[in-house]
Predicted model as a PDB file, atoms N, CA, C, CB and O in Angstrom, pLDDT in the B-factor column:
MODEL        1                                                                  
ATOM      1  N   UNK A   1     131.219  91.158  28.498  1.00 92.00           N  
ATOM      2  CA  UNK A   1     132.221  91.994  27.887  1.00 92.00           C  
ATOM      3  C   UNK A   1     133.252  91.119  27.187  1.00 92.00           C  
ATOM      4  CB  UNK A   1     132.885  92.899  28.932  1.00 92.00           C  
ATOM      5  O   UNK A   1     133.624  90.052  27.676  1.00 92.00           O  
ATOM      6  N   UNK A   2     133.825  91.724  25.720  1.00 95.00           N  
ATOM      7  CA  UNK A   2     135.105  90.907  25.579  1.00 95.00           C  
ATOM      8  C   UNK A   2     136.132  91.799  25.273  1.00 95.00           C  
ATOM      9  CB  UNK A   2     135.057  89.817  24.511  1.00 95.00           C  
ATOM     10  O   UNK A   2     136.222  92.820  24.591  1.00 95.00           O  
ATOM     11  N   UNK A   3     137.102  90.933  26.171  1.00 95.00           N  
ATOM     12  CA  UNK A   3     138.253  91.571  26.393  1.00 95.00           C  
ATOM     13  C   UNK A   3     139.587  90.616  26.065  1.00 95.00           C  
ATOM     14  CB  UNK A   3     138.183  92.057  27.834  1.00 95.00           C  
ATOM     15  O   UNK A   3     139.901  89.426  26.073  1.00 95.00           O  
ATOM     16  N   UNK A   4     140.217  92.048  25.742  1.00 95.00           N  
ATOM     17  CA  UNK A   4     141.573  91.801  24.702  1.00 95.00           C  
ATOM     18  C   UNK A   4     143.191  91.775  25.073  1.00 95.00           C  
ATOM     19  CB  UNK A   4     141.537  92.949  23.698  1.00 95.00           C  
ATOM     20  O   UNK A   4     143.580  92.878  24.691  1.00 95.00           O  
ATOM     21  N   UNK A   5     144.279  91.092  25.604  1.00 95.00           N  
ATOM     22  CA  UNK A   5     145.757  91.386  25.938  1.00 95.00           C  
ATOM     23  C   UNK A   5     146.979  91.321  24.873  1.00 95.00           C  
ATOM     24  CB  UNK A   5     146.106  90.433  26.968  1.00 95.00           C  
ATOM     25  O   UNK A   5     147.261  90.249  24.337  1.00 95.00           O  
ATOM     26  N   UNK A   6     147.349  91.937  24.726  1.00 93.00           N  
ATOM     27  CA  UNK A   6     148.709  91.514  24.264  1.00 93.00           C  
ATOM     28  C   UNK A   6     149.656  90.655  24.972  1.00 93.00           C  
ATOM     29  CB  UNK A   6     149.375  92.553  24.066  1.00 93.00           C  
ATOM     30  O   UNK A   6     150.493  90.076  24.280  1.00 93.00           O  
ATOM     31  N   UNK A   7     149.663  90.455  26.395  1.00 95.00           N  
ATOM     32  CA  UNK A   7     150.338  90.052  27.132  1.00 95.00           C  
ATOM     33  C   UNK A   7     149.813  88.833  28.231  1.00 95.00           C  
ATOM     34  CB  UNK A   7     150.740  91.142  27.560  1.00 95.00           C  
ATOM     35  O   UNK A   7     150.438  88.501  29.238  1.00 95.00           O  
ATOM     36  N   UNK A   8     148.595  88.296  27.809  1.00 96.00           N  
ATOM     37  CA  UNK A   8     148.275  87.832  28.984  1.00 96.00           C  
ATOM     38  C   UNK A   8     147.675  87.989  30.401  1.00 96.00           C  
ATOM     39  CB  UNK A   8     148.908  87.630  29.077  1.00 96.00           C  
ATOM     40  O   UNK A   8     147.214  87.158  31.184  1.00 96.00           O  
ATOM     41  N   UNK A   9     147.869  89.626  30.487  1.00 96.00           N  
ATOM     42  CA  UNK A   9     147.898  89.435  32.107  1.00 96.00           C  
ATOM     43  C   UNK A   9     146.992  91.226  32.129  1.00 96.00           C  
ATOM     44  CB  UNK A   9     150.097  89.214  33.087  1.00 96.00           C  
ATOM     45  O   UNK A   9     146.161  91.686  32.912  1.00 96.00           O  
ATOM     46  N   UNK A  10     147.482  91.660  31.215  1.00 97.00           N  
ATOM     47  CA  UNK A  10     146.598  93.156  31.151  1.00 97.00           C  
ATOM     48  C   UNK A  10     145.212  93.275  29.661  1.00 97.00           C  
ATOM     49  CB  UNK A  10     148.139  94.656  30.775  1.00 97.00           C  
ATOM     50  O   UNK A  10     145.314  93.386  28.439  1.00 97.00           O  
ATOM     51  N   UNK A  11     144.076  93.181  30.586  1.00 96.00           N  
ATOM     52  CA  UNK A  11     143.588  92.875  29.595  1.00 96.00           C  
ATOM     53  C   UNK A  11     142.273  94.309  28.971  1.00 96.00           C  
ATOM     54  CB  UNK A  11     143.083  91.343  30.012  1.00 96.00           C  
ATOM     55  O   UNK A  11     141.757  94.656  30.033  1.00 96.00           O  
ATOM     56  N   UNK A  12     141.785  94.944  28.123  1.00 95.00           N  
ATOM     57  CA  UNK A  12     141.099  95.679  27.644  1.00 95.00           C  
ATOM     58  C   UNK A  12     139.982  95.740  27.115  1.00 95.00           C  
ATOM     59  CB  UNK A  12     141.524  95.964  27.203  1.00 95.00           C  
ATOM     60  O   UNK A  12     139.867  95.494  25.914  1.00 95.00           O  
ATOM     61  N   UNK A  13     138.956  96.064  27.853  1.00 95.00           N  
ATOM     62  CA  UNK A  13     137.456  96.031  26.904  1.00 95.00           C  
ATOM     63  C   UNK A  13     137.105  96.593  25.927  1.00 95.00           C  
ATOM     64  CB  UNK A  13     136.463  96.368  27.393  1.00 95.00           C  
ATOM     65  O   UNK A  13     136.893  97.799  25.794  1.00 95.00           O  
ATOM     66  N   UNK A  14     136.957  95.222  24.666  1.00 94.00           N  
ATOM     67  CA  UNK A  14     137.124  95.995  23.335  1.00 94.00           C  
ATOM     68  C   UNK A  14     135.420  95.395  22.875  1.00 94.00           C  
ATOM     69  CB  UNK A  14     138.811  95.391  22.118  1.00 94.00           C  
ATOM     70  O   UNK A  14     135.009  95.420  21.715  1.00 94.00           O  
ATOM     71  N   UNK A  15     134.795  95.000  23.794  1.00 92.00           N  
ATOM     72  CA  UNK A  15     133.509  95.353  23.286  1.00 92.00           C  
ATOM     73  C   UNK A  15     132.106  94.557  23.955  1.00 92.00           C  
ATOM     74  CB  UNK A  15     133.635  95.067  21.751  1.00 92.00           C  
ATOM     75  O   UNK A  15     132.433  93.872  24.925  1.00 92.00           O  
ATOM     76  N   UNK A  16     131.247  94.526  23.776  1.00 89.00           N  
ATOM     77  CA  UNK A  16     130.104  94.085  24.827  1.00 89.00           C  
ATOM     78  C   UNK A  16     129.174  93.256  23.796  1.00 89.00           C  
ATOM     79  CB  UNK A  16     129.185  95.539  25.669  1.00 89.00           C  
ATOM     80  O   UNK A  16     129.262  93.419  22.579  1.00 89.00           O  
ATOM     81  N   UNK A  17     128.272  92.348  24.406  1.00 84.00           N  
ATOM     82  CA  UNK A  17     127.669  91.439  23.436  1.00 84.00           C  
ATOM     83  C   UNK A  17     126.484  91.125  24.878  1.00 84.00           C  
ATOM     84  CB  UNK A  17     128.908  89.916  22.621  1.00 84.00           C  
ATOM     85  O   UNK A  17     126.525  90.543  25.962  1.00 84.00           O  
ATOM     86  N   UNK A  18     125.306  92.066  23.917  1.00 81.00           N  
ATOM     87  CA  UNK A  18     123.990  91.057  25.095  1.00 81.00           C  
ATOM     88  C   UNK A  18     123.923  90.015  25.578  1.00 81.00           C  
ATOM     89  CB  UNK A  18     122.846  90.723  24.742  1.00 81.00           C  
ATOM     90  O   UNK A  18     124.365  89.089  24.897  1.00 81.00           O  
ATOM     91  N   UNK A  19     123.531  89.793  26.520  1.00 77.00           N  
ATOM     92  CA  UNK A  19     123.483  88.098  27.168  1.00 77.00           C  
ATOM     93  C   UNK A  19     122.044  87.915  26.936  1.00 77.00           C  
ATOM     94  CB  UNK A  19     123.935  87.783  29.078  1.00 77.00           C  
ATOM     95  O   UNK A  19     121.165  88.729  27.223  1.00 77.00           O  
ATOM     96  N   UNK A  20     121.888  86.739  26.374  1.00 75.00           N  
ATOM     97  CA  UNK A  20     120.531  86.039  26.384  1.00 75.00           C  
ATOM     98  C   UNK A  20     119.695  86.077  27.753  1.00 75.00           C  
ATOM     99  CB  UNK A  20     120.771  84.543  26.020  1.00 75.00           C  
ATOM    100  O   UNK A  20     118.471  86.002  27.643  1.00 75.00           O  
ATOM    101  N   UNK A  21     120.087  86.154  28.647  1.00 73.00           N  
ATOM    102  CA  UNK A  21     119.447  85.769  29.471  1.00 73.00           C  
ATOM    103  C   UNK A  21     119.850  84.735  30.595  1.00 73.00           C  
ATOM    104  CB  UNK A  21     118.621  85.497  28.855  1.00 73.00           C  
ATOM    105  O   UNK A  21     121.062  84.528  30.654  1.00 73.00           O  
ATOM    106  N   UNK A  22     119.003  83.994  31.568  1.00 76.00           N  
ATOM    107  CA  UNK A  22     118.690  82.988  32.148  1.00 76.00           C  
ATOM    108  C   UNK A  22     117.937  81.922  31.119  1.00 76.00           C  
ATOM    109  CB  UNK A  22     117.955  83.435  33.281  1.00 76.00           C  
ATOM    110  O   UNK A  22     116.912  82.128  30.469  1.00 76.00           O  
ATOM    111  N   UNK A  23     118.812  80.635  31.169  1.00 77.00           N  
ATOM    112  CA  UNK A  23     118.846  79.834  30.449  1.00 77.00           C  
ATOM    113  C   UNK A  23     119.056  78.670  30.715  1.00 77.00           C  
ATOM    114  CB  UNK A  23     119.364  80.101  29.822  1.00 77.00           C  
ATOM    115  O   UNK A  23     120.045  78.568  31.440  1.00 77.00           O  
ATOM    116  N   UNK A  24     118.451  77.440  30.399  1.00 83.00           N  
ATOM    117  CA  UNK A  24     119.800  76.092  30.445  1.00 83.00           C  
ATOM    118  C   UNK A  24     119.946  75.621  29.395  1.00 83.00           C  
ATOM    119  CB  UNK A  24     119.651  74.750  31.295  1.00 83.00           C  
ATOM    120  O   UNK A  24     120.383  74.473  29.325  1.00 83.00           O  
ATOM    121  N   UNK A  25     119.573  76.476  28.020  1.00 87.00           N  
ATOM    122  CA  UNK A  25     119.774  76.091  26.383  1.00 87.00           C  
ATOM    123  C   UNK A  25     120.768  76.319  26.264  1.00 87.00           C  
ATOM    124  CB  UNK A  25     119.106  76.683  25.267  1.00 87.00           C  
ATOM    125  O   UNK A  25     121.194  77.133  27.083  1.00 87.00           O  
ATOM    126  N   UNK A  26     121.802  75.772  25.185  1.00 86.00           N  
ATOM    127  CA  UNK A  26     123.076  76.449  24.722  1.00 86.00           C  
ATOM    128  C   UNK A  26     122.883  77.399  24.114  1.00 86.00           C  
ATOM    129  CB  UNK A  26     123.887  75.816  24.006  1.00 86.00           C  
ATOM    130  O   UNK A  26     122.012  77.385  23.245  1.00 86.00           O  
ATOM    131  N   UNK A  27     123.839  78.855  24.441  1.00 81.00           N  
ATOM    132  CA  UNK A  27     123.436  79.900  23.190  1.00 81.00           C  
ATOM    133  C   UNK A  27     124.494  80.099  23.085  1.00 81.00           C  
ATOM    134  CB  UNK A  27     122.552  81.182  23.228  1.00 81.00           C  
ATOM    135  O   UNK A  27     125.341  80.071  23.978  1.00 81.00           O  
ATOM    136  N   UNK A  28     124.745  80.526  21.087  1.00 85.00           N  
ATOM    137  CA  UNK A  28     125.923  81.121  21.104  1.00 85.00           C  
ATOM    138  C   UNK A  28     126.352  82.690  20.672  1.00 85.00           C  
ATOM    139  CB  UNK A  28     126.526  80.310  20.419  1.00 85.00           C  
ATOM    140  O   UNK A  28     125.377  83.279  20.206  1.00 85.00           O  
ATOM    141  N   UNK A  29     127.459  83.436  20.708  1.00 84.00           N  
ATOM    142  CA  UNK A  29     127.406  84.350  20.113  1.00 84.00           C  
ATOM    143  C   UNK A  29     129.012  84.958  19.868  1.00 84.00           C  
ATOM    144  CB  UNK A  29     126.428  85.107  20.781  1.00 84.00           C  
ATOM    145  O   UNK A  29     130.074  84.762  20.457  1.00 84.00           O  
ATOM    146  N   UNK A  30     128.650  85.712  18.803  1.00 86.00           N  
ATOM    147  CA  UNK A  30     129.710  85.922  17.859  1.00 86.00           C  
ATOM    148  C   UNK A  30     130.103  87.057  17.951  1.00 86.00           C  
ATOM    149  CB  UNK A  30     129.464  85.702  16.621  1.00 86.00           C  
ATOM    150  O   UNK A  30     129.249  87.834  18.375  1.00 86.00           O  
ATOM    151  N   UNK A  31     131.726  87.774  17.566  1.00 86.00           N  
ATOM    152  CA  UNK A  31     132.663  89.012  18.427  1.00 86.00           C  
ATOM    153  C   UNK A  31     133.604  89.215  17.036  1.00 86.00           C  
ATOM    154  CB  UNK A  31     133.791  88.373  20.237  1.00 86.00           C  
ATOM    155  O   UNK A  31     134.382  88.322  16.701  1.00 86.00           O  
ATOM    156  N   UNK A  32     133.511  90.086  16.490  1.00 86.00           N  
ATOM    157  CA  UNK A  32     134.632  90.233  15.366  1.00 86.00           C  
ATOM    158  C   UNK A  32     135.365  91.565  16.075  1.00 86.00           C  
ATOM    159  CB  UNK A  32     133.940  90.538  13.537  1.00 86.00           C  
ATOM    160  O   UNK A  32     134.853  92.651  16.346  1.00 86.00           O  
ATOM    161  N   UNK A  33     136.840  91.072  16.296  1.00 87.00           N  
ATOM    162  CA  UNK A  33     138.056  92.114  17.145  1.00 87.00           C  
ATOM    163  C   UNK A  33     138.251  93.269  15.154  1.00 87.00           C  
ATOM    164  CB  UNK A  33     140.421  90.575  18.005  1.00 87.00           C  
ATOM    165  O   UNK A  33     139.157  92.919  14.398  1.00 87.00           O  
ATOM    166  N   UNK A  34     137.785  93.851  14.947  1.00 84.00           N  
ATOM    167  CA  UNK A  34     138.092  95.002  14.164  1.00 84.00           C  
ATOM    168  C   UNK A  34     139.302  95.642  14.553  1.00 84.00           C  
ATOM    169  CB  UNK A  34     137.058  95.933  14.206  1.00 84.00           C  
ATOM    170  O   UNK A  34     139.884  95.886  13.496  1.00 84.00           O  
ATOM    171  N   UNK A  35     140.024  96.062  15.553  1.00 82.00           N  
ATOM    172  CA  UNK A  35     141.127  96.609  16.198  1.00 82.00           C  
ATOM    173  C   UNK A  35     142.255  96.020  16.005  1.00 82.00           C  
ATOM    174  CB  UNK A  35     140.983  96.691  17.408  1.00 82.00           C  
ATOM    175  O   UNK A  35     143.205  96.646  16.475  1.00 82.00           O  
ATOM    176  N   UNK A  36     142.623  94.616  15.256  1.00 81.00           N  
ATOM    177  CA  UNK A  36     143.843  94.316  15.467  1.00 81.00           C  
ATOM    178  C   UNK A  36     144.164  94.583  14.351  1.00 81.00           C  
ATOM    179  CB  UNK A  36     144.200  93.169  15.945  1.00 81.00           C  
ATOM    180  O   UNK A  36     143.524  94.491  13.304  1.00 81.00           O  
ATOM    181  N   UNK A  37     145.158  94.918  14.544  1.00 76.00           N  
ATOM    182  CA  UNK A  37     146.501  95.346  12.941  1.00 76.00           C  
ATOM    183  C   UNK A  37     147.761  94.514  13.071  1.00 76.00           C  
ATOM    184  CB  UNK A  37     147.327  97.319  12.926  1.00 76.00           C  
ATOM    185  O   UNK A  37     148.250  94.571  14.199  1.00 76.00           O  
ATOM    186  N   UNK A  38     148.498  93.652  12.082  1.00 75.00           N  
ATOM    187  CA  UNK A  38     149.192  93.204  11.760  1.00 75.00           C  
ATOM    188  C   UNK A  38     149.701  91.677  12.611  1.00 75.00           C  
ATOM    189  CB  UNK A  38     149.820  94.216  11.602  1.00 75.00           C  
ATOM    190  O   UNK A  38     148.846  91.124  13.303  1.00 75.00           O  
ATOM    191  N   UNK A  39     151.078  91.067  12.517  1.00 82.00           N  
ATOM    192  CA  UNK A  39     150.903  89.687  13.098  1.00 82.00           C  
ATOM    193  C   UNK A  39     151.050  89.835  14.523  1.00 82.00           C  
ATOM    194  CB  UNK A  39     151.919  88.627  12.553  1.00 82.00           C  
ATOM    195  O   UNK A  39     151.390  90.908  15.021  1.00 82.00           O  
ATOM    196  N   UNK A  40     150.766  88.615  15.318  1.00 87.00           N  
ATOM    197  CA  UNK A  40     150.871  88.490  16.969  1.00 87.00           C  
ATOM    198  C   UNK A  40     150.029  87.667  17.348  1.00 87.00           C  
ATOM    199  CB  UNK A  40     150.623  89.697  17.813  1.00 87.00           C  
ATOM    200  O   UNK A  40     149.211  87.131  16.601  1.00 87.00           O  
ATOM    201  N   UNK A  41     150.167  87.418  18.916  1.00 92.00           N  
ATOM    202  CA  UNK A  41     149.866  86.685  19.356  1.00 92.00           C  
ATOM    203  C   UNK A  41     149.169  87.627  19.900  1.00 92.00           C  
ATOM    204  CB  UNK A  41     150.546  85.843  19.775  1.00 92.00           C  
ATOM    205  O   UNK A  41     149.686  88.706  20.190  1.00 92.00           O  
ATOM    206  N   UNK A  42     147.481  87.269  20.186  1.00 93.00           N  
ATOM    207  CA  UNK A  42     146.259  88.185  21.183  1.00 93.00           C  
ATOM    208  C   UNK A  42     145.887  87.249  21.654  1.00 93.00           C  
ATOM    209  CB  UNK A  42     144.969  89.093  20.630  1.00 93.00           C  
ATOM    210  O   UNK A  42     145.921  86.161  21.078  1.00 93.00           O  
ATOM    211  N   UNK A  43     145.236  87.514  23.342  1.00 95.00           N  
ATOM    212  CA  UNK A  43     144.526  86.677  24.000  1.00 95.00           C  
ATOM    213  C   UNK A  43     143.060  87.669  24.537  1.00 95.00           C  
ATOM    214  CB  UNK A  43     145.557  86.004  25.210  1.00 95.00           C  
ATOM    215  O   UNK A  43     142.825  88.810  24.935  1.00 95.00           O  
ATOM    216  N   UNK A  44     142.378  86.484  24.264  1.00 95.00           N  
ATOM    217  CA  UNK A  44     140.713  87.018  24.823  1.00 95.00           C  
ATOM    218  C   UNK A  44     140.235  86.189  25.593  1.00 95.00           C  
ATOM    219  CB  UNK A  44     139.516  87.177  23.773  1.00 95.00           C  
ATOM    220  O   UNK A  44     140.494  85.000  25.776  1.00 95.00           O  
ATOM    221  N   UNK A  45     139.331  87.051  26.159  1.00 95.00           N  
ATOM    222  CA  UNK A  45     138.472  86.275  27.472  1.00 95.00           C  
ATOM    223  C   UNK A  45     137.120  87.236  27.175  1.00 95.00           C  
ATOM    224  CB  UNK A  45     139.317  86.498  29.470  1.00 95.00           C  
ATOM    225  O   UNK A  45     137.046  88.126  26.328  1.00 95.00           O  
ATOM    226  N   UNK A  46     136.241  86.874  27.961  1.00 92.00           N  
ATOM    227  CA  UNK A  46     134.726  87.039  28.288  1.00 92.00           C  
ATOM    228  C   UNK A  46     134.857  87.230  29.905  1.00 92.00           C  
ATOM    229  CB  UNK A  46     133.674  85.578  27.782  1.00 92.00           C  
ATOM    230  O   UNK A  46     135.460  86.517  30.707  1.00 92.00           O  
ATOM    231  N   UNK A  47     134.016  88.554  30.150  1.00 92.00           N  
ATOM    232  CA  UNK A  47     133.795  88.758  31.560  1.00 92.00           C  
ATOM    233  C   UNK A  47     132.489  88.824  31.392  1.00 92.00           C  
ATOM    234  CB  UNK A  47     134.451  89.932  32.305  1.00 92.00           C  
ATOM    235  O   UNK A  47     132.073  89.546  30.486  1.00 92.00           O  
ATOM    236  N   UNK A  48     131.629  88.149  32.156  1.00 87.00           N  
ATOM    237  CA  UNK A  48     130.080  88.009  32.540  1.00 87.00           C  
ATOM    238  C   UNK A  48     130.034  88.438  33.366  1.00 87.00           C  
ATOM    239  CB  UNK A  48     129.389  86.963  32.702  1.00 87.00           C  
ATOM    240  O   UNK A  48     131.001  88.192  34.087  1.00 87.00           O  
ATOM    241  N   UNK A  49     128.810  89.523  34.050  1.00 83.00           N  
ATOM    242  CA  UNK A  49     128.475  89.770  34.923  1.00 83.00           C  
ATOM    243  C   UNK A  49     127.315  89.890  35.215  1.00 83.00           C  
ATOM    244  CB  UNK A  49     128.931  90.379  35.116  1.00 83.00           C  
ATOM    245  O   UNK A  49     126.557  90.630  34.588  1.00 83.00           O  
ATOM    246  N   UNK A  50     127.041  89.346  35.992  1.00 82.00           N  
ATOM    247  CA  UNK A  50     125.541  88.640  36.697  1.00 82.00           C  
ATOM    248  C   UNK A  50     124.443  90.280  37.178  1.00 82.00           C  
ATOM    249  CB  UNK A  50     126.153  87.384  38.723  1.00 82.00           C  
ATOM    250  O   UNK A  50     124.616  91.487  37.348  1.00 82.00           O  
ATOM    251  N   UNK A  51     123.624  89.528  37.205  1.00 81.00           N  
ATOM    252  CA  UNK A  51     122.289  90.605  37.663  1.00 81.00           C  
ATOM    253  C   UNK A  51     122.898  91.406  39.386  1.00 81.00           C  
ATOM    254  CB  UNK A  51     120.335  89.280  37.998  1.00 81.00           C  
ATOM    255  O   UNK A  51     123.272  92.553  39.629  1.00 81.00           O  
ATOM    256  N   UNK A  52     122.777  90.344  40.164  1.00 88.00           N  
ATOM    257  CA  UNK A  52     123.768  90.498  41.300  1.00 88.00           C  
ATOM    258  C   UNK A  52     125.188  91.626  41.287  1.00 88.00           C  
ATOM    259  CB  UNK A  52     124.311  89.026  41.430  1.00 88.00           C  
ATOM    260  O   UNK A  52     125.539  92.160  42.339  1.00 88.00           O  
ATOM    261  N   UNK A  53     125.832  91.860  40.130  1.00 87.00           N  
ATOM    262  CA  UNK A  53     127.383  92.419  40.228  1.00 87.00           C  
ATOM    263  C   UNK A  53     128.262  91.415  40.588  1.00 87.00           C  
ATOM    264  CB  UNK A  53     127.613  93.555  41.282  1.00 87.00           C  
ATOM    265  O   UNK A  53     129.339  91.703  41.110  1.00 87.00           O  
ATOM    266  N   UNK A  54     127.885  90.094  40.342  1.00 90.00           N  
ATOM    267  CA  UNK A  54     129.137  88.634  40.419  1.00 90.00           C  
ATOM    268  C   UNK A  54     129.901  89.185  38.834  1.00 90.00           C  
ATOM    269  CB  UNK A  54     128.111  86.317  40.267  1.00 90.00           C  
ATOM    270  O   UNK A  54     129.488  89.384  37.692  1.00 90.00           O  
ATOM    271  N   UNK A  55     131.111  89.271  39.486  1.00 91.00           N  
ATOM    272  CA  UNK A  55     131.881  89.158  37.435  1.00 91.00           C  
ATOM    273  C   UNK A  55     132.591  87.527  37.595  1.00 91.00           C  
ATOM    274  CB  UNK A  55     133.895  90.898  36.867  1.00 91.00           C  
ATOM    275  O   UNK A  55     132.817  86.954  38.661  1.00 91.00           O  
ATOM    276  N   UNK A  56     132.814  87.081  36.414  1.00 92.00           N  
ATOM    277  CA  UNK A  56     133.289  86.003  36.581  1.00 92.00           C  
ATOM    278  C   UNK A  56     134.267  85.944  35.061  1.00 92.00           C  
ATOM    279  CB  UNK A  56     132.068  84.906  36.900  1.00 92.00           C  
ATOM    280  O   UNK A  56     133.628  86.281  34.065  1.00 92.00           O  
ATOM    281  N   UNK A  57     135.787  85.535  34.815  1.00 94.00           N  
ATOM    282  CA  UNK A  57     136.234  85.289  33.398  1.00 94.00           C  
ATOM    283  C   UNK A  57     135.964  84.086  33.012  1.00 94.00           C  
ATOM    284  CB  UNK A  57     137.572  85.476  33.154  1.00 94.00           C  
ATOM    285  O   UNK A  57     135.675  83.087  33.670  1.00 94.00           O  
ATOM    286  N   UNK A  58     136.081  84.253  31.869  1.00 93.00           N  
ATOM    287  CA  UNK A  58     136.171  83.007  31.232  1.00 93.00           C  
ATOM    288  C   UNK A  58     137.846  82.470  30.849  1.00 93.00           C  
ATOM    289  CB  UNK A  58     135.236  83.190  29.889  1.00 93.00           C  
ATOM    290  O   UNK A  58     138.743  83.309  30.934  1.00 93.00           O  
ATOM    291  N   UNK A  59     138.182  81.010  30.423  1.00 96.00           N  
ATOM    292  CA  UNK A  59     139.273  80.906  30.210  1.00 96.00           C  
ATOM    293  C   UNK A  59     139.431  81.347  29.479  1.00 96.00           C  
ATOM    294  CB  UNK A  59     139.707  80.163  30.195  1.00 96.00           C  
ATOM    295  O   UNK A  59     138.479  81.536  28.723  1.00 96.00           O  
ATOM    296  N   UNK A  60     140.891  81.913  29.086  1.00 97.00           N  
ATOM    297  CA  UNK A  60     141.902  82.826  28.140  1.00 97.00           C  
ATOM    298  C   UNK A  60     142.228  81.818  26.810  1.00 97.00           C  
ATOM    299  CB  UNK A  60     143.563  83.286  29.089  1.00 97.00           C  
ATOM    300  O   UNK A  60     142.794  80.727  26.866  1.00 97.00           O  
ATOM    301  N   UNK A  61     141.669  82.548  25.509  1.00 94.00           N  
ATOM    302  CA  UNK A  61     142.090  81.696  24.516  1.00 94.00           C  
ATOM    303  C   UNK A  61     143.319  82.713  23.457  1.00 94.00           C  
ATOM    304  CB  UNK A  61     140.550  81.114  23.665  1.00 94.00           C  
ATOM    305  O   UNK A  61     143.110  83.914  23.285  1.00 94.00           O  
ATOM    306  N   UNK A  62     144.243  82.182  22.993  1.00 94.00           N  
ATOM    307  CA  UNK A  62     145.428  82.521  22.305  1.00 94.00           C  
ATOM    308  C   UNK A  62     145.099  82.431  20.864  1.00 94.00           C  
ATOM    309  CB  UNK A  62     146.599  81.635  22.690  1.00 94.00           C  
ATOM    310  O   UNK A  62     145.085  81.362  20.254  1.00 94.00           O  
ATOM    311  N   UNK A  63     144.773  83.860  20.210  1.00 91.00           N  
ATOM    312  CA  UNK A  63     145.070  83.590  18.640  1.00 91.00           C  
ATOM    313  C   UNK A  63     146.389  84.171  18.390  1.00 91.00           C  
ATOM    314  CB  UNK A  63     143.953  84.286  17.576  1.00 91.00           C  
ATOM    315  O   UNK A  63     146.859  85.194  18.889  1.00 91.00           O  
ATOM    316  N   UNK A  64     146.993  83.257  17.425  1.00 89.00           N  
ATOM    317  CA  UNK A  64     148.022  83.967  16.539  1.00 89.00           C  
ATOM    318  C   UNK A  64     147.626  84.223  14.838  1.00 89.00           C  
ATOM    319  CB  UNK A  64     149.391  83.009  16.639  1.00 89.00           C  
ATOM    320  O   UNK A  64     147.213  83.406  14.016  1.00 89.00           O  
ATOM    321  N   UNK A  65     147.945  85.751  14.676  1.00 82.00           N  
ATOM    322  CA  UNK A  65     147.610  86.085  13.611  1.00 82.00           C  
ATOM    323  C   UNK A  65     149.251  86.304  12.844  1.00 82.00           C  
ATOM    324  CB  UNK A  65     146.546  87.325  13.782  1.00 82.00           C  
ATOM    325  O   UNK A  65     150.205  87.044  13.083  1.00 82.00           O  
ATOM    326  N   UNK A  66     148.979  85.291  11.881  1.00 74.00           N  
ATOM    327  CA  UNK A  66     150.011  84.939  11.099  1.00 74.00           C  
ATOM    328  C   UNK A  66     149.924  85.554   9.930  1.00 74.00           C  
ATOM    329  CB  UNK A  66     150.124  83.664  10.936  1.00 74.00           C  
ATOM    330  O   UNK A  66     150.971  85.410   9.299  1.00 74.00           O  
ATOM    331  N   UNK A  67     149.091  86.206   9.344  1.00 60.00           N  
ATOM    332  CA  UNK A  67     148.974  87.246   8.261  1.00 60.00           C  
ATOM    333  C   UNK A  67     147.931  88.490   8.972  1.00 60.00           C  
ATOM    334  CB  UNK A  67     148.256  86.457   6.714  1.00 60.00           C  
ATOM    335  O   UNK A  67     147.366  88.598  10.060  1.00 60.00           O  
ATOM    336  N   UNK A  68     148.031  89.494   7.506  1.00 55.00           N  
ATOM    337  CA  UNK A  68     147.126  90.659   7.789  1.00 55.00           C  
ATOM    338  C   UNK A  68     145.466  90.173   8.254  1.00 55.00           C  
ATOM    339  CB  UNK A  68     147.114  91.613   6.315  1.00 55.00           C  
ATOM    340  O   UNK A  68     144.590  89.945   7.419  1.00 55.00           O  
ATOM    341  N   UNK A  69     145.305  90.094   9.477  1.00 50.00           N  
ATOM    342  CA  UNK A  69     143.681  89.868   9.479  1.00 50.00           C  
ATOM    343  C   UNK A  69     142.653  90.313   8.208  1.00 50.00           C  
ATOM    344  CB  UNK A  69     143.146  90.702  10.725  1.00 50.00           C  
ATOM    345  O   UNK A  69     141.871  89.527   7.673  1.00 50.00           O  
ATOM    346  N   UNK A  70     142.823  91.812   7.816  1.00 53.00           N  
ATOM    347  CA  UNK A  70     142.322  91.668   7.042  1.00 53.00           C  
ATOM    348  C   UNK A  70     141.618  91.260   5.518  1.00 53.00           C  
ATOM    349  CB  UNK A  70     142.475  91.935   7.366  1.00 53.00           C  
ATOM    350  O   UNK A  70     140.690  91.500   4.747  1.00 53.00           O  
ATOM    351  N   UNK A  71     142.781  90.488   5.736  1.00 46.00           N  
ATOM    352  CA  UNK A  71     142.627  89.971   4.506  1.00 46.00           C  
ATOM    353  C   UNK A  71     142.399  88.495   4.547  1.00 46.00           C  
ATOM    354  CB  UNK A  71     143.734  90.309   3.720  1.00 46.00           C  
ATOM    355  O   UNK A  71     142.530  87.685   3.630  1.00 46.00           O  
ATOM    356  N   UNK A  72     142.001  88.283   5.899  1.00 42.00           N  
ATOM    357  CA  UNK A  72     141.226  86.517   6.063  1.00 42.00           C  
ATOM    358  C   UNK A  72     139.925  87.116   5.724  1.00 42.00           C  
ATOM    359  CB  UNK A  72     141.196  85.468   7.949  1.00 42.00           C  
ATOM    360  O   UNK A  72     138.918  86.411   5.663  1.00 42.00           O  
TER     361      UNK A  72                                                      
ENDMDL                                                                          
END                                                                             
């Protein structure tokens, strides 16, 4: 799942991305946030959750959007 805060600490599932699988290749994959409007600071993370029901985050990364996204 990836998920979205304004704040750090409350965070929102703004969308899901298949998992490859069981692996020990690197894979990568790609998340375009469509939902944000205008400047700020957003933080995202990745919640994985295992076959089992293990969830696990990933570390929290900080974009600041310094113009209209849409128009990057």
């Amino acid at each position: 799942m990836v998920e979205r805060s304004t704040d750090n600490k409350s965070f929102e599932r703004i969308g899901f991305i298949e998992g490859k699988g069981t692996t020990t290749e690197k894979q990568e994959y790609t998340f375009t946030d469509a939902g944000v409007s205008g400047k700020g600071k957003f933080y995202y993370r990745l919640k994985q959750i295992d076959n089992d029901g293990t969830e696990t985050n990933s570390d929290v990364i900080e974009v600041d959007y310094a113009c209209n996204p849409k128009s990057i």
